[in-house]
C-alpha positions in Angstrom: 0.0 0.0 0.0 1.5 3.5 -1.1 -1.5 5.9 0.7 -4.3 5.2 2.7 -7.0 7.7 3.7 -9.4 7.8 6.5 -12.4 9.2 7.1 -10.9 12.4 5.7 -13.2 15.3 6.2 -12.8 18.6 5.3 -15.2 22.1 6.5 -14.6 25.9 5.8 -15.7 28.7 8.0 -16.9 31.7 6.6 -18.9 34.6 7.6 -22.0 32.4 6.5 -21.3 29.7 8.9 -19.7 26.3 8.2 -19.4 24.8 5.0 -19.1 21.1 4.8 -16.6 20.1 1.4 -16.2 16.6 1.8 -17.7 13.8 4.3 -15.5 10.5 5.9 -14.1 9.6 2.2 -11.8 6.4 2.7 -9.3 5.1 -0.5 -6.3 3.6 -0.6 -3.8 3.4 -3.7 -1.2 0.7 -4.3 2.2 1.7 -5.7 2.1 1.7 -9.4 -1.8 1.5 -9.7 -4.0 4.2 -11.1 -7.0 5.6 -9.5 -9.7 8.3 -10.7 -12.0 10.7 -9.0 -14.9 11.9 -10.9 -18.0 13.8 -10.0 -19.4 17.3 -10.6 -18.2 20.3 -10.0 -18.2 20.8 -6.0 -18.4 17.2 -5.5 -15.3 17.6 -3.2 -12.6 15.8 -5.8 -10.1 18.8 -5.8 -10.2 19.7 -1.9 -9.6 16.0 -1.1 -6.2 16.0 -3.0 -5.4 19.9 -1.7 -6.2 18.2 1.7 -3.6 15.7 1.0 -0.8 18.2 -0.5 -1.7 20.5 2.4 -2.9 23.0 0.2 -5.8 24.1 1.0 -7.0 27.8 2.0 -6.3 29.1 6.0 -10.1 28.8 6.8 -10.2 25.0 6.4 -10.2 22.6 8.6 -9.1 18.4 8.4 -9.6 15.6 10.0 -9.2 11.9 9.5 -5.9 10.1 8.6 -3.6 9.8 5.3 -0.9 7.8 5.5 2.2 7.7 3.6 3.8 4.5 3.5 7.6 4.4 4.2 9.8 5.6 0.6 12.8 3.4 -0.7 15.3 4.1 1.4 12.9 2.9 4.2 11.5 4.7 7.6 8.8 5.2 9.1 4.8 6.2 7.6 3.9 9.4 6.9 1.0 11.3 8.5 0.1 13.8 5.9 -2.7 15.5 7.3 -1.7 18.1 10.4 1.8 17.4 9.0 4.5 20.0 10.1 5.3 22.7 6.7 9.2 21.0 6.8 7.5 17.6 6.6 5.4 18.0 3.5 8.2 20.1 1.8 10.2 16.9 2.1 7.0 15.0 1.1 6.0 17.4 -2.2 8.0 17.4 -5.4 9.8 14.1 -4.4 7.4 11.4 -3.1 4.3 13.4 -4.6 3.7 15.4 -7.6 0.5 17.5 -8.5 0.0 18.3 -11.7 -2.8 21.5 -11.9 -5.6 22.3 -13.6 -4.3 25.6 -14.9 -0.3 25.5 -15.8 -0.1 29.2 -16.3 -1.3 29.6 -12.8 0.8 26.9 -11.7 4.4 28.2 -13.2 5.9 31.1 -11.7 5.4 33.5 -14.5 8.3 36.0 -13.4 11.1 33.1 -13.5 12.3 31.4 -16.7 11.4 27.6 -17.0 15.2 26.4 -16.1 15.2 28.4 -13.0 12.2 26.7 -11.9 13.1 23.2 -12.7 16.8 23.5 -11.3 15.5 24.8 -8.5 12.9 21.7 -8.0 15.7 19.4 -8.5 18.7 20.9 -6.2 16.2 20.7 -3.4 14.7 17.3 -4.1 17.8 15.3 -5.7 20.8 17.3 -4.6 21.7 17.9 -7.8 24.9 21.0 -8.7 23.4 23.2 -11.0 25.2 21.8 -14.6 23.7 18.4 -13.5 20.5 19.9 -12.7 20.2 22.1 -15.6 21.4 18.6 -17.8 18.4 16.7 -16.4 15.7 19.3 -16.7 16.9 19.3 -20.7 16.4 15.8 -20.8 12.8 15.9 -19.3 11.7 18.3 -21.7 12.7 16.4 -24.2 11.0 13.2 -23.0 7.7 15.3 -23.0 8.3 16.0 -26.3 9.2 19.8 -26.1 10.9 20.2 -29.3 14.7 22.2 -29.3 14.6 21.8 -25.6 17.8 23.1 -24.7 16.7 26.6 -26.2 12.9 26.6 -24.7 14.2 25.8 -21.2 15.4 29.3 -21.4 12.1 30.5 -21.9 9.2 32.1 -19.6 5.9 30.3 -19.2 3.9 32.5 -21.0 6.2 32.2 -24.3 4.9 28.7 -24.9 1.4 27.4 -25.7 -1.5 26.0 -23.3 -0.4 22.3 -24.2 3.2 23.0 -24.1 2.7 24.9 -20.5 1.1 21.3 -19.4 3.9 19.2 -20.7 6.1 21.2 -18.6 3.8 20.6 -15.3 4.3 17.4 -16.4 8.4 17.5 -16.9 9.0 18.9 -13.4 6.4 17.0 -11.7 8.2 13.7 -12.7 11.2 15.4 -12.6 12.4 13.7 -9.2 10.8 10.2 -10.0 7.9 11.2 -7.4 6.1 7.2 -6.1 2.4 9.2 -6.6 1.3 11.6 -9.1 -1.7 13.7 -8.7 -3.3 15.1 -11.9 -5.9 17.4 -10.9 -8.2 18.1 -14.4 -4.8 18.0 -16.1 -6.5 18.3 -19.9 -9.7 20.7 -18.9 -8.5 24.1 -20.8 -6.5 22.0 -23.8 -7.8 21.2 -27.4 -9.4 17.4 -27.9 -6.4 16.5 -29.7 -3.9 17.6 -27.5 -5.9 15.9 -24.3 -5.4 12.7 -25.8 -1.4 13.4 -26.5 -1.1 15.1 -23.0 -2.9 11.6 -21.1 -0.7 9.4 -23.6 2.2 11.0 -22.4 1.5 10.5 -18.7 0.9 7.1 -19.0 3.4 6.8 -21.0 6.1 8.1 -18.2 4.4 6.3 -15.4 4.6 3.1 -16.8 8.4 3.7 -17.2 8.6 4.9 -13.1 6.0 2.7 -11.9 4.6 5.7 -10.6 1.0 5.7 -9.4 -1.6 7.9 -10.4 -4.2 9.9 -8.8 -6.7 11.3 -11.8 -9.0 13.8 -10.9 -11.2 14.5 -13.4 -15.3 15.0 -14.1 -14.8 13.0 -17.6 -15.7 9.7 -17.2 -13.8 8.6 -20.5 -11.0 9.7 -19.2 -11.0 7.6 -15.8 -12.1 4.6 -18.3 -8.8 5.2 -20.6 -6.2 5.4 -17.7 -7.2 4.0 -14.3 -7.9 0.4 -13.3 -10.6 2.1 -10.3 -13.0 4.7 -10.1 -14.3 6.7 -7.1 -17.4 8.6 -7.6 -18.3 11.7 -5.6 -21.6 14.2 -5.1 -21.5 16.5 -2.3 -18.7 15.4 -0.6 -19.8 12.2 -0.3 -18.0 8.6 -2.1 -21.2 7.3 -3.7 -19.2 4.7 -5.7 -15.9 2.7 -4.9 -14.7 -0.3 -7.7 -13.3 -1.8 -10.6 -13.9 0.3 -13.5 -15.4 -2.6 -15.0 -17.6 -2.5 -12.3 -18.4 1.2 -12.0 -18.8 1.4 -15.9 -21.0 -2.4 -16.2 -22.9 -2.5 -12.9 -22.9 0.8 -11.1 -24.8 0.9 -8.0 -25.7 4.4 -7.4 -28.2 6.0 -9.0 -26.0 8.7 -8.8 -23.1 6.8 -11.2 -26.0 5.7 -13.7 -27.0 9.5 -14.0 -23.4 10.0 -14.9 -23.0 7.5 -17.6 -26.8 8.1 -19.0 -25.5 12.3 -19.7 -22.2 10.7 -22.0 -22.8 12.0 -25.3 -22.7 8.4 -27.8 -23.0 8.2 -31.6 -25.6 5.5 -31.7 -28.9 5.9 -31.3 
């Protein structure tokens, strides 16, 4: 087992009162395997992973237990939630990766891409900077950014939507992270380039054995590159399985709805 959560639950105060995000949701993901989460929007999908990341906004507050099991070099499990800041700095970038919706929002838009990748790997592998800078080349080029060692040079907002996302993608597997977290990772990107951005991160996790956390509200999606599905409304995990159970037999109501709104050519 790489994570385990527990009877996570997540509330916001505000000046309204308490808003309740997401209710006792329990997974677990095995090294290697890949899980989605799909539901609506303000199904809770995104806060649950933020929760995880320790992400989230000031006014939240978590309970319930994820668990980190021990990394390579051994040790003992890590608590993520209530974790201390130095923990989960140790914890993001090398053990887990999260890839956002929104790579222009993601990327630092004041700093040249090579400035932000050495800097990811000096702190995570230890790398000198000619090493570093050496490395961050070659993972451009395995995302198939073309003339890499000249477009490292440049600032976010020089490249295009889908190249933005290959480089989430390039320095979130960057330092060989054991989970990835893709959060909507093809939601503002052309049809065509959706399919060559999800190819791609399949591609690389199959060559890490990295697992995969898939958020996402497309059902296809979930279907193409995870081997379970979760299904949320309101905070709430309405659906847990196989995804040739969730898609062939779905037991909520809610999960039928779902796959009754997929637009099909027949009929």
């Amino acid at each position: 087992m790489l994570l385990e959560v527990q009877n996570l639950k997540i509330d916001f105060k505000t000046h309204d009162g308490t808003i309740d995000a997401v209710h006792d949701l329990s997974f677990s993901i095995e090294r290697g395997e890949a899980v989605g989460i799909v539901g609506e929007s303000g199904s809770g999908k995104s806060q649950s992973v933020l929760a995880l990341m320790g992400l989230l906004a000031g006014n939240a507050r978590v309970t319930g237990s994820a668990r980190l099991a021990p990394g390579s070099k051994g040790g003992a499990p890590v608590e993520l939630l209530g974790a201390k800041p130095r923990v989960l700095r140790r914890v993001r970038g090398a053990r887990i990766a999260m890839i956002f919706q929104d790579p222009m929002t993601a990327l630092n838009p004041h700093l040249k891409i090579s400035t932000q990748m050495i800097e990811l790997l000096r702190a995570h592998r230890g790398m000198g900077k000619r090493a570093a800078m050496r490395a961050a080349i070659d993972m451009l080029e395995a995302v198939r950014i073309p003339e890499a060692a000249r477009r490292i040079k440049y600032y976010p907002h020089q490249f295009s939507g889908g190249m933005r996302q290959r480089v989430m993608i390039a320095m979130a597997l960057s330092c060989e992270p054991e989970l990835l977290i893709a959060d909507e990772p093809t939601t503002a990107l052309d049809v065509t380039v959706q399919d060559e951005i999800l190819e791609l991160i399949a591609e690389l996790r199959e060559r890490s054995n990295t697992a995969l956390l898939l958020i996402t509200h497309d059902l296809g999606v979930v279907a193409g590159q995870c081997s379970r599905a979760l299904v949320m409304r309101g905070g709430d995990l309405v659906e847990h399985g196989s995804i040739e159970k969730v898609f062939n037999a779905p037991e909520a109501q809610y999960t039928r709805d779902l796959l009754a709104a997929i637009p099909r050519l027949e009929g």
